[in-house]
C-alpha positions, 0 to 999 in steps of 0.5 A: 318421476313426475319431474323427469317427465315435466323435463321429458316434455319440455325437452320434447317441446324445444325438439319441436320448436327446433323442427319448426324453426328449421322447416320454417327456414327450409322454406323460405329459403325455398322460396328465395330460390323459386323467385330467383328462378322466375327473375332468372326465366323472366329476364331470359324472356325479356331479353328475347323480346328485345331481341324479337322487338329489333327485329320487328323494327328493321321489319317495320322500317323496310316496310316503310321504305318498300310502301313508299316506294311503291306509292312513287311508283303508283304515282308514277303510273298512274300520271302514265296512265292519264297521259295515255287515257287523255290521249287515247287517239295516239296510244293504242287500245293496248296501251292504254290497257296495258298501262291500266293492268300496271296501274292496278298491278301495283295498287294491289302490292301497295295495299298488300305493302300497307297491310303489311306495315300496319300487321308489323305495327302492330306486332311491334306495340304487342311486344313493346307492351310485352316487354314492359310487362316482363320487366315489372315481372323481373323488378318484381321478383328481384325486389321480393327475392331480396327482401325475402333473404333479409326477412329469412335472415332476420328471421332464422336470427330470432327463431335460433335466439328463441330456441337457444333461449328456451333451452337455457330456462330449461336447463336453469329451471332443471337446477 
C-alpha cells in the first residue's frame, strides 16, 4: 500500500508539473499575442501621424507662401504710404489715411500669417517627435514579440522534454 501511494503522489506531481508547463505556455503565448497587438495599434498610430504630418506640411508651405505674399504686399504699401506722407500737399488728408488704414490692415494679417506659420511649425516638430517615439514603440514590440516566440518555443521544448522525461523514471523506478 505504501508503494502505490509513493507512485500515487508522483503521478500527482508530474500532473502538476504538466499543468504548469501548459500555464506556463498559456501564458507566454498570451503575451506573444499582447505584443503583436500593441505592434499592430502602434504602427496604425504611426501611419496616422504620417499622414497628420503631410498635412501639417502642405499647411506649413501655404503659410510660407501667403506671409510672403503678404510682406510684398506690406511692403508695397508701405512704399505707398511714404510716397503719400512725403507728399502730403498733393495727396488729400484721406489718402494719406486711407493708404495708412491699408498699411495697418495688412500689418495685422501679416502678424496673424506669422503666428499662423510659427502655430503649424511647431505642430509639425510635435508630431515629427511623436512619430519617432511611435516607431521605437513598434521596433520595440516587434523585436520582443519575436524573441518572446523563440524563448516560448525553446521553452514549451524543454518543459514537455522535462515532463516527458519525469514520466519515464517514474515508470522505470515502478518496475
Amino acid at each position: 500500500m505504501k508503494g502505490l501511494s509513493i507512485m500515487t503522489e508522483d503521478i500527482l506531481n508530474v500532473s502538476d508539473l504538466n499543468n504548469v508547463v501548459k500555464e506556463t505556455i498559456e501564458a507566454l503565448e498570451n503575451g506573444k499575442i499582447q505584443m503583436f497587438e500593441i505592434s499592430e495599434r502602434a504602427l496604425n498610430e504611426y501611419e496616422n501621424l504620417n499622414r497628420k504630418l503631410q498635412l501639417i506640411r502642405d499647411s506649413v508651405t501655404k503659410a510660407i507662401d501667403e506671409t510672403e505674399r503678404f510682406e510684398k504686399i506690406e511692403k508695397k504699401y508701405r512704399q505707398e504710404l511714404m510716397i503719400v506722407s512725403k507728399n502730403f500737399h498733393i495727396y488729400s488728408e484721406d489718402d494719406i489715411k486711407e493708404t495708412y488704414e491699408k498699411v495697418k490692415d495688412i500689418q495685422v494679417k501679416l502678424a496673424m500669417k506669422r503666428e499662423q506659420e510659427r502655430h503649424l511649425i511647431a505642430q509639425r516638430a510635435e508630431i515629427e517627435r511623436q512619430i519617432r517615439n511611435m516607431n521605437e514603440i513598434v521596433e520595440r514590440s516587434e523585436y520582443l514579440a519575436s524573441h518572446v516566440g523563440v524563448a516560448m518555443n525553446y521553452l514549451s521544448g524543454s518543459l514537455y522534454n522535462i515532463s516527458d522525461t519525469i514520466e519515464d523514471l517514474q515508470k522505470k523506478e515502478s518496475l
